[in-house]
N, C-alpha and C positions, 0 to 999 in steps of 0.2 A: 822683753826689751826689744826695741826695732835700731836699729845701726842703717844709714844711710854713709857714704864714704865713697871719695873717688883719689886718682892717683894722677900726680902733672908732676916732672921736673925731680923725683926722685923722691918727695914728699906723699904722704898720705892726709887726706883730712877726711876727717869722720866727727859725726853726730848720731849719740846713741840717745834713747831718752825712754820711759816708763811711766806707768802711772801704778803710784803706789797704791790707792785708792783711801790709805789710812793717812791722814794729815799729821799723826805723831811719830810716824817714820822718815819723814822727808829728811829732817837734821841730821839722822844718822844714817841713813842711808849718803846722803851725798858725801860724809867724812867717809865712809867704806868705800865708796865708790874713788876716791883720791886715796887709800891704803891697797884698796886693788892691782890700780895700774901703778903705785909703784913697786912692789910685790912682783906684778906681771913682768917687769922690766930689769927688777933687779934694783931699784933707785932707790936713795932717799930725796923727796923731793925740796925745792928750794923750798924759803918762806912764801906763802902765800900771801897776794896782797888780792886784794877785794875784787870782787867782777860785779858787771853790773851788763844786765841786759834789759832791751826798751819790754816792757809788759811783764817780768821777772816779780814773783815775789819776794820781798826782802826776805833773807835769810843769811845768819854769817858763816855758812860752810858757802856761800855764793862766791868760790874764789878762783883766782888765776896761779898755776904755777908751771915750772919746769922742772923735768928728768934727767938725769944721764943715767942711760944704763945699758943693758948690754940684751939684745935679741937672742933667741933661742939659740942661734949657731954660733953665739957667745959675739957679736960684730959690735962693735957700739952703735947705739941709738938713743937718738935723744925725741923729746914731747915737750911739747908746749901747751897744757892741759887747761881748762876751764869748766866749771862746775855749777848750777845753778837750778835752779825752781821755779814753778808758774803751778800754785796751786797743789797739788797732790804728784804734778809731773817732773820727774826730775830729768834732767839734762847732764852729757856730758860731750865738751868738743874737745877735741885730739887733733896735731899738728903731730905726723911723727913722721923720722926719717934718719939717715945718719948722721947728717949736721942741717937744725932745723933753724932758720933765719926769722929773727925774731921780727922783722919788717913782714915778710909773708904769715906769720903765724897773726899777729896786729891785725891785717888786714882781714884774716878770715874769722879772727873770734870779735872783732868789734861790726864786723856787718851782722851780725847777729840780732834777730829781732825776731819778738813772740808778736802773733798780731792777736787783737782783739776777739 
């Protein structure tokens, strides 16, 4: 898995993403990958509603949700997560911080774009 991620303003954002090379893992690899981090966080996550990114394969673990939960030194923190596929590669974007504003999180998981 490769993780790219930078820090502004008290927020993290990061993009991790893999190639599973088996095309019958993708489904459940991306539902593990959203049981992950909320496990990692301590959360249960909201309802997912749907993500869509430009050159993404369809897929319905392709979703958007949020966290509340608590960091290792027990602090709260919250994530504004998004999940998705191109092919055999999975994706995941993370907005994480102690109180993550959902206008900043919008703006970094809808610029999102797989090219060609």
């Amino acid at each position: 898995m490769t993780l790219v991620s930078c820090q502004t303003a008290g927020l993290t954002f990061a993009l991790s993403h893999a190639d599973l090379v088996d095309p019958a893992r993708v489904t459940t690899t991306l539902a593990e990958m959203r049981s992950v981090l909320a496990v990692n966080l301590g959360a249960e996550a909201t309802q997912p509603v749907a993500f869509v990114v430009a050159g993404m394969t369809p897929n319905a673990q392709a979703i958007r949700f949020r966290l509340d939960g608590r960091a290792p030194d027990g602090a709260p923190i919250e994530a504004v997560a998004a999940l998705f596929a191109r092919g055999t590669r999975v994706f995941q974007a993370v907005v994480l911080g102690n109180h993550v504003d959902e206008g900043a999180a919008g703006v970094f998981l809808d610029s999102l774009r797989l090219r060609s």
